[in-house]
DOTIVO-146778 format. One record per residue (C-alpha): residue number from 1; x, y, z. Coordinates in steps of 0.2 Angstrom, whole numbers. Example, Ala and Ser with C-alpha at 12.3 -4.5 7.8 and 13.67 -1.06 7.14 Angstrom:
% residues 2
   num       x       y       z
     1      62     -22      39
     2      68      -5      36
//
This chain:
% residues 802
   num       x       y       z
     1      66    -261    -470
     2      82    -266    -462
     3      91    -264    -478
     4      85    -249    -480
     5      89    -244    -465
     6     107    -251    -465
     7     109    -242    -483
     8     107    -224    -474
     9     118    -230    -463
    10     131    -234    -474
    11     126    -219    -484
    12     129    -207    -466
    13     144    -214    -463
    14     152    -212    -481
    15     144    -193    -478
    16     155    -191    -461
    17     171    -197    -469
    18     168    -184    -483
    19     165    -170    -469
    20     177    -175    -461
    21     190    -172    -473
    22     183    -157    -476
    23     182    -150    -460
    24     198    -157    -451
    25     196    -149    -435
    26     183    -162    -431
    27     187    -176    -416
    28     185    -193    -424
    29     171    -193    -407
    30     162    -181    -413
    31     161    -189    -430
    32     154    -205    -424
    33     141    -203    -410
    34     133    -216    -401
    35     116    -218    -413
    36     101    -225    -403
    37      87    -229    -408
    38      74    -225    -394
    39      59    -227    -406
    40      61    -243    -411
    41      46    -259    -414
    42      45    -277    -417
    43      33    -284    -429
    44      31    -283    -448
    45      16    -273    -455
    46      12    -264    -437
    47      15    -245    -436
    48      13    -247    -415
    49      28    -245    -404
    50      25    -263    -392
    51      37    -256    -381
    52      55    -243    -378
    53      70    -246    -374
    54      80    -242    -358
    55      93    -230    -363
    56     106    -228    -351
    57     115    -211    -343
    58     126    -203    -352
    59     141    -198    -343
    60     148    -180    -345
    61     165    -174    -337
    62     166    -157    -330
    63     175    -144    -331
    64     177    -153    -351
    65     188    -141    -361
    66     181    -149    -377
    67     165    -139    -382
    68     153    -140    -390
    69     156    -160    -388
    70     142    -173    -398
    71     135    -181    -383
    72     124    -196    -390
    73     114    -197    -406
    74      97    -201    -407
    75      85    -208    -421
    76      68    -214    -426
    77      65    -229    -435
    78      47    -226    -440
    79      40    -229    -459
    80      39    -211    -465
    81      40    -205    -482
    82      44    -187    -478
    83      57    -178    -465
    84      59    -179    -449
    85      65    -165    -437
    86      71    -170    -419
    87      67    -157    -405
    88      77    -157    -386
    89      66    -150    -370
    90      69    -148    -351
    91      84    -141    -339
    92      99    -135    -349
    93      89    -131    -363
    94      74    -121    -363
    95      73    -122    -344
    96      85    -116    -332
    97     100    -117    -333
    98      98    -113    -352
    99     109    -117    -365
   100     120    -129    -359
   101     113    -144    -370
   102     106    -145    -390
   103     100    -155    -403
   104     103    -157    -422
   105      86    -156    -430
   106      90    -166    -443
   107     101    -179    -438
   108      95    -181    -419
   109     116    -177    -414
   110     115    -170    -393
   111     130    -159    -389
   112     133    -148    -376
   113     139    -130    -377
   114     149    -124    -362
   115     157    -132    -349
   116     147    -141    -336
   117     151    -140    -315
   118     143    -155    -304
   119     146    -144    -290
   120     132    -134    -297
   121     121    -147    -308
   122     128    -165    -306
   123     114    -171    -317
   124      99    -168    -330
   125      85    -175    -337
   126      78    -170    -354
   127      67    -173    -366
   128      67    -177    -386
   129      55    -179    -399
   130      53    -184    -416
   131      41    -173    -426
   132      37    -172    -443
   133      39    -155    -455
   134      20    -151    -450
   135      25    -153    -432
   136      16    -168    -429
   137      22    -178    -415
   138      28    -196    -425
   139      34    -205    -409
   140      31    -204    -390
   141      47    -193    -380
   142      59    -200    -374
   143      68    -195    -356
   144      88    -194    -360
   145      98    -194    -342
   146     114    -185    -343
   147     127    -187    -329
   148     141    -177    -325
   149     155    -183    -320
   150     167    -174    -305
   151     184    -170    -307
   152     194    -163    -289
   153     192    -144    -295
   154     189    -139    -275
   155     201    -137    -262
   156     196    -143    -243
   157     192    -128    -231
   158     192    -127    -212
   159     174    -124    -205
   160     182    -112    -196
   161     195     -97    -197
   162     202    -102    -179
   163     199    -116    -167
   164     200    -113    -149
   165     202    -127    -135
   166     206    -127    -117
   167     219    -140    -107
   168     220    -144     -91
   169     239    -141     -85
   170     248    -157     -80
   171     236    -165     -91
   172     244    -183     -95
   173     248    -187    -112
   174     232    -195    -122
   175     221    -179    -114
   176     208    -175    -127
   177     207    -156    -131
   178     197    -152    -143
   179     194    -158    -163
   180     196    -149    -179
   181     184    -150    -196
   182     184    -144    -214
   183     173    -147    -229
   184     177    -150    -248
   185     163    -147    -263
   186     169    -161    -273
   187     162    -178    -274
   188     160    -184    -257
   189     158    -202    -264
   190     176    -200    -272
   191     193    -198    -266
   192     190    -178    -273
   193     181    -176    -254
   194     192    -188    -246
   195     202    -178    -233
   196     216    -180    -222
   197     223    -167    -205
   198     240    -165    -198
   199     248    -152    -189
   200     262    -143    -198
   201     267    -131    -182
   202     268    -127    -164
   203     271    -110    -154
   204     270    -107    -137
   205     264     -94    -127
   206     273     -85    -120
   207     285     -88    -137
   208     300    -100    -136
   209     292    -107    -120
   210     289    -124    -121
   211     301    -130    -136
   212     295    -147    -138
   213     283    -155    -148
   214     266    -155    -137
   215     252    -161    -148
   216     246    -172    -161
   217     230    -174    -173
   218     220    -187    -178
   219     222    -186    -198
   220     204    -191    -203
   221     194    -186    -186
   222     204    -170    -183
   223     204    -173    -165
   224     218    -165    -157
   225     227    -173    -140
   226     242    -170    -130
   227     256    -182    -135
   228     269    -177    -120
   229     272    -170    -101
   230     275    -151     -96
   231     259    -143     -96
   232     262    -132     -81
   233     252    -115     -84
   234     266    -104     -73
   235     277    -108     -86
   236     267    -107    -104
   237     249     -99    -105
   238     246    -107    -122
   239     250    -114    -140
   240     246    -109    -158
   241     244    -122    -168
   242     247    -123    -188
   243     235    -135    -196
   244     232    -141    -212
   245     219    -151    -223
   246     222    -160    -239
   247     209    -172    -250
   248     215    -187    -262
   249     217    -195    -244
   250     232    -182    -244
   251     239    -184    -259
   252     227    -167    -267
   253     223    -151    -264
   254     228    -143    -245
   255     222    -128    -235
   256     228    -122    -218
   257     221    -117    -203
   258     225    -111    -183
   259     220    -118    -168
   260     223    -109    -152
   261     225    -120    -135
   262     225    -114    -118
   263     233    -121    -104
   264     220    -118     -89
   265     224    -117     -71
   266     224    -130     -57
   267     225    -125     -39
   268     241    -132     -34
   269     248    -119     -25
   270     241    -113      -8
   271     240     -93      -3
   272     256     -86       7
   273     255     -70      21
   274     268     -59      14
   275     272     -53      27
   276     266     -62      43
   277     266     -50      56
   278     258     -34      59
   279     249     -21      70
   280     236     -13      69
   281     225      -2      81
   282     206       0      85
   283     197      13      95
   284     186       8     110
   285     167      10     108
   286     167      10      91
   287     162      -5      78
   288     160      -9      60
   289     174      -1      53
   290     192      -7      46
   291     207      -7      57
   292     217     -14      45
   293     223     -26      30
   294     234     -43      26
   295     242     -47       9
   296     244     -64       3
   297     252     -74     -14
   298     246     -86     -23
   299     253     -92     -41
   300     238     -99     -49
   301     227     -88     -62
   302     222     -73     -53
   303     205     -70     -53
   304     198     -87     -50
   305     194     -98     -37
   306     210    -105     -37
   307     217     -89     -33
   308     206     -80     -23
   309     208     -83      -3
   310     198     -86      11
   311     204     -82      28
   312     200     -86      46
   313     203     -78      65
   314     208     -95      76
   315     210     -86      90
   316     193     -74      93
   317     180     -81     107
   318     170     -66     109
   319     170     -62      91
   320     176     -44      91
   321     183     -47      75
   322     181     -51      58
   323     189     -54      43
   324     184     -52      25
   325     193     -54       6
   326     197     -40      -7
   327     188     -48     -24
   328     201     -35     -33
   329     215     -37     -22
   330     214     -53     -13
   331     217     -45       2
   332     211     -48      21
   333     200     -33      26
   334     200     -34      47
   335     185     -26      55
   336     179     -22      72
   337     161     -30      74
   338     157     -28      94
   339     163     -13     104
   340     182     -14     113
   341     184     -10     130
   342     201      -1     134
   343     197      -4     153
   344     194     -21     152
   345     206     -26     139
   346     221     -14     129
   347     228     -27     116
   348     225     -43     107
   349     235     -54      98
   350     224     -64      83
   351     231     -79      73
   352     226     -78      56
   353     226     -94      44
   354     221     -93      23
   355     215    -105      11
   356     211    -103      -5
   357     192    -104     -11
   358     192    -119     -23
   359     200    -137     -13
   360     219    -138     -16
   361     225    -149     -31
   362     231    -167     -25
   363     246    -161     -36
   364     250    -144     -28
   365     266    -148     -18
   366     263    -154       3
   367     265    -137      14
   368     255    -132      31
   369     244    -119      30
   370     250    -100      28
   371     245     -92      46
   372     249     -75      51
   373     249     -63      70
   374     241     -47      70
   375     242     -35      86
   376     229     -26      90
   377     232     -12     102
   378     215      -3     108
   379     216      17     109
   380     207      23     127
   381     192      39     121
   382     178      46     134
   383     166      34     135
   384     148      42     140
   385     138      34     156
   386     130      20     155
   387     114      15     166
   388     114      -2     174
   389      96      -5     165
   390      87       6     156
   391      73       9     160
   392      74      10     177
   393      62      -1     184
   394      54       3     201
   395      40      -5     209
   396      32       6     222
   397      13       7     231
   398       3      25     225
   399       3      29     243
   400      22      30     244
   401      26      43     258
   402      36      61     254
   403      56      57     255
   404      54      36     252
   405      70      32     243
   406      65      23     226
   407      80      18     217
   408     100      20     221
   409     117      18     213
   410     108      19     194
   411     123      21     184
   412     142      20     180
   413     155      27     170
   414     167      16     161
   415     181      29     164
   416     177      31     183
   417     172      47     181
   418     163      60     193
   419     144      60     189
   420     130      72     191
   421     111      67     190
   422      97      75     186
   423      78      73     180
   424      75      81     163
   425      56      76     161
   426      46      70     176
   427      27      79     169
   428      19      76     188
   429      33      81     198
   430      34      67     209
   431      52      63     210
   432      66      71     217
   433      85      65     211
   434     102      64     222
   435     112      75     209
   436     128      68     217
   437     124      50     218
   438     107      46     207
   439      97      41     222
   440      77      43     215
   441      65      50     232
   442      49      51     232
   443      45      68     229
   444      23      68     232
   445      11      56     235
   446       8      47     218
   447     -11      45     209
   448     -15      30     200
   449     -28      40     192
   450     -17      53     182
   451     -20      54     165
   452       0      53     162
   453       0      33     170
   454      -2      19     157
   455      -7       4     162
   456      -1       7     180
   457      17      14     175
   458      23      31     177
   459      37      35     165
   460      51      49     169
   461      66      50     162
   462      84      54     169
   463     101      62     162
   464     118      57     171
   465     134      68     163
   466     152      63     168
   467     164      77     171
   468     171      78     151
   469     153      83     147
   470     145      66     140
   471     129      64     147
   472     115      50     144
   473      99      49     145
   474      86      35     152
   475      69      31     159
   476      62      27     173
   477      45      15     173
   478      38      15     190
   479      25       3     191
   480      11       7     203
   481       4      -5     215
   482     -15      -2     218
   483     -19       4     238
   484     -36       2     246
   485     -38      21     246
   486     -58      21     243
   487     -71      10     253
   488     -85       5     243
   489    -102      15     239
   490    -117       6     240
   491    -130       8     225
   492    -144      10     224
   493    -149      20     237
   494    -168      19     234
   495    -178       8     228
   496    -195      -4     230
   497    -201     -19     238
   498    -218     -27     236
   499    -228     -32     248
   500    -228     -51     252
   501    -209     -50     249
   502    -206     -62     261
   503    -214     -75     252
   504    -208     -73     236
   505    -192     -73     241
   506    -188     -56     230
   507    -184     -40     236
   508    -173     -24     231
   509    -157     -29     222
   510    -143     -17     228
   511    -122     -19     221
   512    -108      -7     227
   513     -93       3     218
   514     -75       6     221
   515     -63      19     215
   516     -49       8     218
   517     -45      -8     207
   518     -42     -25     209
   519     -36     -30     221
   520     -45     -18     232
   521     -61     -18     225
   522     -75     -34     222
   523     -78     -44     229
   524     -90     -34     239
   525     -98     -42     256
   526    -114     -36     261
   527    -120     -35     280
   528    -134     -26     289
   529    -132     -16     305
   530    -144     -28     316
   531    -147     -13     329
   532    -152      -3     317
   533    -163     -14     302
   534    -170     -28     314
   535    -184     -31     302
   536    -173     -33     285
   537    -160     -44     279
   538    -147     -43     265
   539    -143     -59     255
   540    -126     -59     244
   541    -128     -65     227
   542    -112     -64     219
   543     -95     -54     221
   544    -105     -35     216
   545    -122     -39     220
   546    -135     -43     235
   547    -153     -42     239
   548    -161     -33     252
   549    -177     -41     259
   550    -188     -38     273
   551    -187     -52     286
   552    -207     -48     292
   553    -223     -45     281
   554    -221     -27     283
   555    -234     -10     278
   556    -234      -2     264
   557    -222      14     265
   558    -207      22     268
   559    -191      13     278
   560    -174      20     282
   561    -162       2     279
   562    -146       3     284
   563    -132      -8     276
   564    -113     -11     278
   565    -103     -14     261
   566     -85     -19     264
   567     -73     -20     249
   568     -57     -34     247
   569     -40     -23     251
   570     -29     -25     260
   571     -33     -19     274
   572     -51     -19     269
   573     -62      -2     269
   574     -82      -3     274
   575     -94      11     272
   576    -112      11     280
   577    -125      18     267
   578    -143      19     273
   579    -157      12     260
   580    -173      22     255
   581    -184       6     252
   582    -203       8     249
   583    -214      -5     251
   584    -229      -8     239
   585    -243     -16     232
   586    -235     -23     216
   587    -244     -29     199
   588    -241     -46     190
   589    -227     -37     184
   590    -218     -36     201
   591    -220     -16     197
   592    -227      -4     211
   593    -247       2     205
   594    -253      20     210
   595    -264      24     226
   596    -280      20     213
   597    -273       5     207
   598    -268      -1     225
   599    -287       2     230
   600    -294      -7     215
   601    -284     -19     217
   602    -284     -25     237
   603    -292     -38     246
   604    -304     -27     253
   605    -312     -20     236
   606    -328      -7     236
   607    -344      -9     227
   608    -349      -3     210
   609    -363       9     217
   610    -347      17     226
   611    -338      20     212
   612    -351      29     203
   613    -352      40     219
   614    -336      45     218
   615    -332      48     199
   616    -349      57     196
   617    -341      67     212
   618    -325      72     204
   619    -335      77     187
   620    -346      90     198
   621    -331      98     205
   622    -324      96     188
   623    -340     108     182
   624    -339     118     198
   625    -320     123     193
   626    -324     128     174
   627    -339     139     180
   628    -332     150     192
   629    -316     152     179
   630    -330     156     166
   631    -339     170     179
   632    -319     175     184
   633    -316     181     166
   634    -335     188     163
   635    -332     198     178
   636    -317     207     173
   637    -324     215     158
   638    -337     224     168
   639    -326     232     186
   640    -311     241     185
   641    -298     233     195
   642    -291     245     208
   643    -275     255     206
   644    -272     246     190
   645    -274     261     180
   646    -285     252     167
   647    -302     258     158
   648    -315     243     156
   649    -333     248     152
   650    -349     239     151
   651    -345     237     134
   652    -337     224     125
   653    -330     237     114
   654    -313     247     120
   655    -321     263     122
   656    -304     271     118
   657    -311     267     100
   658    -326     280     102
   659    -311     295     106
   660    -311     303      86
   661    -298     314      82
   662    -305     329      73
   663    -290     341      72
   664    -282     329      58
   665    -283     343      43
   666    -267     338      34
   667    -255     351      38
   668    -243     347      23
   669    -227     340      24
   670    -223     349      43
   671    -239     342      51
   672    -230     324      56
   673    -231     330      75
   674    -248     321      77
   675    -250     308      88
   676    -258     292      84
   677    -272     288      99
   678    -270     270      92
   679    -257     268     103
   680    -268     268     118
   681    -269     248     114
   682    -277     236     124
   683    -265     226     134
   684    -274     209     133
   685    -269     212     116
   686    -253     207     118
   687    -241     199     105
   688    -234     183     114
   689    -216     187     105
   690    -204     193     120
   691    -201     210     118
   692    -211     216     103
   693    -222     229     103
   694    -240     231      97
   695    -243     248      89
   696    -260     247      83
   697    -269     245      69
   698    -262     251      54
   699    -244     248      62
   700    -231     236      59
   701    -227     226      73
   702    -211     226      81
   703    -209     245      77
   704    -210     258      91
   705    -217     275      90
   706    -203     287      96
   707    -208     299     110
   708    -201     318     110
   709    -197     321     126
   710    -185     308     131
   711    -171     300     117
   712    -175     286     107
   713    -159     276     104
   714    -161     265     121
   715    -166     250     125
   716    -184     246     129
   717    -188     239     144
   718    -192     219     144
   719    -212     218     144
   720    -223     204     152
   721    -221     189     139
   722    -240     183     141
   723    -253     186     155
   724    -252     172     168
   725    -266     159     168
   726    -271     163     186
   727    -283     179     188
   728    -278     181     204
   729    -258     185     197
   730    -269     198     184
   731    -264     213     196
   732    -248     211     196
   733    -245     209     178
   734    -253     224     175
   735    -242     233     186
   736    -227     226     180
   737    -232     231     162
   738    -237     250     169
   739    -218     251     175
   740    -210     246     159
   741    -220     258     148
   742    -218     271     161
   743    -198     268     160
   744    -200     265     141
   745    -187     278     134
   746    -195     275     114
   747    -212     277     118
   748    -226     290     125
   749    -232     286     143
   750    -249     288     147
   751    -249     304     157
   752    -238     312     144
   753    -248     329     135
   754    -254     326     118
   755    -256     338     107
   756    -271     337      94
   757    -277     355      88
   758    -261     358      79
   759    -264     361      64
   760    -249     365      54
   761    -239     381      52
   762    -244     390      37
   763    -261     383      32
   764    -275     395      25
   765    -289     387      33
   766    -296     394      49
   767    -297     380      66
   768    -309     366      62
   769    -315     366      78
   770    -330     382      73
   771    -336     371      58
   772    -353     364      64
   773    -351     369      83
   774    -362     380      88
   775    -355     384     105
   776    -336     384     112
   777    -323     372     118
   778    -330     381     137
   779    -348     373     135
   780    -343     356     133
   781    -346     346     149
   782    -330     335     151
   783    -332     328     168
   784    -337     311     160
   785    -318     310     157
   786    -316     310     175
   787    -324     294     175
   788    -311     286     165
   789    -296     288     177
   790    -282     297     184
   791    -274     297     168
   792    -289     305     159
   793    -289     319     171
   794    -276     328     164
   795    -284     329     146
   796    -302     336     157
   797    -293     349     162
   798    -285     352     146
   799    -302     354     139
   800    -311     362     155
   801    -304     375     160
   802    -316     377     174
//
């Protein structure tokens, strides 16, 4: 098998030389490939692979201008009679990125076809096969690692397009300012990535300021620190620094960049007045408000706190003044914060001193602090009155007498002006005002009780006016003091007492009020009149209360007690108040029991036979009354009562009732002058509604019949709202009803003419009064009418003409 195998060999390489000189563009690389062979075994007679070889990387270099390039060739030293084809799979073949590697089929020869870049793939993997012309897989893959190599195809770069640092000025040499930082795509493991800074140039800010050489860089950190003296920031604001990157440690490729350093501010110089004296002028009366402003300098950076300024007043006990700083100008804003008196003081001198608001660097030079003088000259304006307190407090008793003087000298003017006084609201007119010198007077008693004092204080209010016409305006609280006006009442002034009082030790509790208040009120003391209530006593039980109590055991009935109440003022008041006591039998309760009770109730008691007696007694006068109220009322339907006017019969019925009108033949639509003898009702018939009117039946209540011979349209006289209970007052109500229908405009009285044989103008039918009568209206006997009374005479003679 070996010879075999070294005769294809030989036979290859004899095939390559022939090629070779055939094809002389060829590399002599190319022409002889590394042959592995991956597939193979140990052992005679034994087709199975024991176990593969380790095939190492194969290293590619980028960038390689040599393509396609035989990479590594690969072959299979399995027994087979036929072909055998080679296959290649994985990244750069058939998977992405394609088509940068492939395989001879036949001869197992890996070459790649373009140019590789580590900085995109810095390796791959694949996989090769040996498969027979069927496609049958002869041997297990194989994994081929292929390396590429880098070359320095990238140039460093600055992470950034410009660096920016700050330094401190007067920084010493050594300060750290900031640090610098590029990148490079090579290999990082090779001196491809290996970089190296340095600083290629220096400008100042402003240009041309600062000439030598102020910084240096640390060539493989990058770190940037100052290397010399002279950082003062009045002098340069800045630098622009050139930088540069290179990799090869240097030696390769370079970029540039720019790194910008400012020179920050220290405070190292204090704030200067410029100038540092001035005058100003402030109006009296008047605060809050500007009167003027101070200007300092101050070289460091404006805007911070180095250079913004903070200033003080040295000189200002009552603190008048104040001073505040401009944030846009840095200047001192003065202000007046209490009112200035012209009359008490015209000028002020103030000592100003500034500082800045940050401490002062230990490096600023060693001066005393700026200070400056301001004059302040105060302008004299009409100042308006002023009150010596407001209010005006005044403490006065409610019974002041007319003409007391209250309160004097009230108020000044600061500029000694001329005053006039005068009282703009006073709602009870109780004071009188002193126009020329303010001097409050009594002008009326006051009353604690008016509804305009609160809580004892009477308010008014007061306007003073100088002589430029300023006035003010203040009140005047006068706080009354309570006077014993009232003496005390006592209450109640009647009341009970039981019987046995004396040994109960109770009796008729009794208190007293006051108009007036404390102090001049309770407590109460409570006395009796000896001369006058010898039998009674009064026993005090607290500051408002005592109990009246008889000394002896006393009858029952009525006693006159009188007692003297005498309040605390000052002087104290007393009032004598006589006591309406009744003495009585009481119950358990202590309350007073009626006569009855009383009886019941004594010591003395009555029999049960006695009792009987006397309530079968009350029951027979009981029955006594109904019956002759009963025989009353009977009576009155059988008599007429005497000048009352009124019919009664000896029947029950109204014989009004039995008076038929027969001369009712319809006369048409003009026969409406009838009259109705319904109205003749019964006055026991009454409606009890005040004022309404009972026509009879058929006819609404409540609406009158109108009368012919008097108008209709007014009012009706009030009649008797219901008959009275008492017989006896029967007379008179009948009277009073006769007088209101006589004077009853709306409706018929009794002794008016009624007509009842008209029968309608223009009727065909001949009087009613021949239709089954056998004789003439003159052989009627009418005297029966006669018996009906006076106001049944009239229609007799109607009738009668006898």
């Amino acid at each position: 098998m070996a010879v075999q195998m070294l005769m294809v060999c030989l036979l290859g390489a004899l095939l390559c030389q022939v090629w070779s000189s055939a094809e002389p563009h060829h590399k002599e690389e190319e022409l002889h490939p590394q042959t592995l062979y991956p597939w193979r075994n140990q052992g005679k007679g034994v087709v199975r692979v024991k176990r593969d070889w380790i095939i190492p990387p194969i290293r590619v270099l980028e960038n390689s201008k040599q393509v396609p390039e035989n990479l590594v060739q690969i072959k299979s030293d399995k027994i087979f009679t036929g072909e055998v084809i080679y296959k290649l799979e994985g990244p750069g073949v058939d998977q992405e990125p394609k088509n940068l590697f492939e395989i001879d089929d036949k001869t197992g020869v890996i070459r790649s076809k373009r140019p590789l870049d580590r900085e995109k793939y810095n390796s791959f993997t694949l996989k090769a096969f040996a498969l027979s012309p069927s496609g049958e897989r002869l041997e297990n893959p194989t994994t081929i690692e292929i390396v590429v190599l880098d070359q320095n195809d990238n140039r460093p770069a600055f992470t950034q397009s410009q660096f920016v640092g700050t330094v401190s000025e007067f920084s010493v040499p050594g300060t750290s300012v900031m640090s610098v930082s590029a990148t490079d795509a090579d290999d990082p493991m090779t001196d491809n990535a290996f970089l190296s800074y340095s600083i290629i140039g220096q400008e100042s800010i402003p240009a041309n300021a600062v000439t030598k050489t102020m910084f240096g860089i640390n060539n493989q950190t990058g770190a940037i620190y100052t290397r010399d003296v002279g950082l003062d920031r009045e002098v340069v604001k800045g630098f622009r620094l050139k930088l540069q990157v290179a990799d090869m440690g240097g030696m390769g490729l370079t970029s540039n960049g720019v790194a910008i350093i400012h020179v920050s501010d220290i405070n190292n110089h204090a704030p200067q007045f410029s100038p540092d004296s001035y005058s100003m002028t402030a109006v009296e009366n008047r605060h809050d408000y500007e009167i003027g402003r101070v200007n300092v300098t101050d070289r460091d950076e404006r805007g911070t706190g180095n250079w913004e300024a903070k200033y003080h007043i040295s000189n200002d006990p009552s603190g008048n003044f104040a001073i505040t700083t401009d944030p846009a100008t840095n200047q001192g804003v003065l202000t007046v914060v209490k009112p200035l008196d012209y009359e008490a003081q015209s000028e002020y001198v103030l000592i100003l001193a500034v500082e800045n608001l940050n401490t002062l660097s230990t490096k600023a030079p060693n001066l005393p602090v700026s200070t400056a003088t301001v004059l302040v000259t105060v302008v004299n304006e009409n100042e308006a009155p002023h009150f010596r307190e407001d209010p005006i407090q005044i403490v006065v008793p409610e019974s002041v007498v007319p003409g007391t003087l209250l309160k004097s000298n009230i108020a000044f003017d600061p500029d000694n002006s001329v005053l006039r006084y005068e009282i703009s609201r006073d709602p009870e007119r109780w004071l009188d005002i002193n126009r020329d010198t303010g001097d409050i007077i009594s002008k009326r008693t006051f009353n604690m009780r008016s509804p305009h004092v609160k809580n004892r204080i009477y308010n008014a209010v007061v306007k003073v006016t100088d002589a430029g016409g300023v006035s003010t305006t203040g009140t005047v609280a006068i706080t009354l003091k309570e006077t014993n006006d009232f003496p005390p009442q006592l209450f109640p002034l009647s009341g009970s007492v039981c019987r046995g009082a004396v040994r109960t030790s109770s009796g008729l509790v009794v208190t007293a009020v006051d108009e007036d208040l404390p102090p001049h009120a309770a407590p109460f003391i409570f006395e009796m009149v000896d001369y006058l209530s010898v039998n009674w006593t009064v026993i005090q039980v607290n500051d408002t209360h005592a109990v009246l109590r008889p000394l002896v055991e006393l009858e029952a009935g009525e006693y006159a007690v009188t007692v003297m109440v005498s309040d605390s003022g000052s002087p104290p008041l007393s009032a004598y108040a006589q006591v309406n006591v009744t003495v009585c039998l009481c119950d358990s309760f202590g309350d007073c029991k009626s006569e009855v009770g009383a009886v019941f109730g004594s010591s003395v008691g009555i029999s049960f036979i006695a009792l009987i007696v006397i309530m079968a007694s009350i029951a027979l006068l009981l029955l006594l009354l109904l019956l002759a109220v009963a025989i009353t009322t009977c009576g009155r339907r059988h008599h007429i009562k005497k000048g009352t006017g009124l019919l009664i019969g000896e029947s029950e019925d109204d014989i009004r009732d039995n008076v038929l009108n027969y001369d009712e033949q319809g006369g048409g639509e003009e026969d409406e002058n009838a009259f109705n003898i319904d109205m003749l009702w019964n006055p026991h018939d009454a409606p009890s509604t005040p004022g309404s009117y009972y026509p009879g039946p058929g006819v609404p209540r409540g609406k009158q019949p109108l009368r012919k011979d008097a108008p209709h349209n007014l009012p009706s006289p009030i009649y008797p709202r219901r008959p009275p209970a008492d017989p006896t007052d029967i007379e008179d109500y009948i009277n009073d009803g006769l007088e209101a229908a006589d004077n009853d405009p709306n409706v018929p009285p009794y002794d008016t003419a009624l007509i009842y044989d008209y029968e309608g103008d223009g009727s065909l039918a001949g009087s009613l009064s021949s239709i089954a009568s056998g004789s003439s209206d003159g052989d009627q006997d009418y005297d029966y009418l006669n018996n009906w009374g006076p106001r049944f005479q009239k229609l007799a003679n109607m009738y009668d003409p006898r």
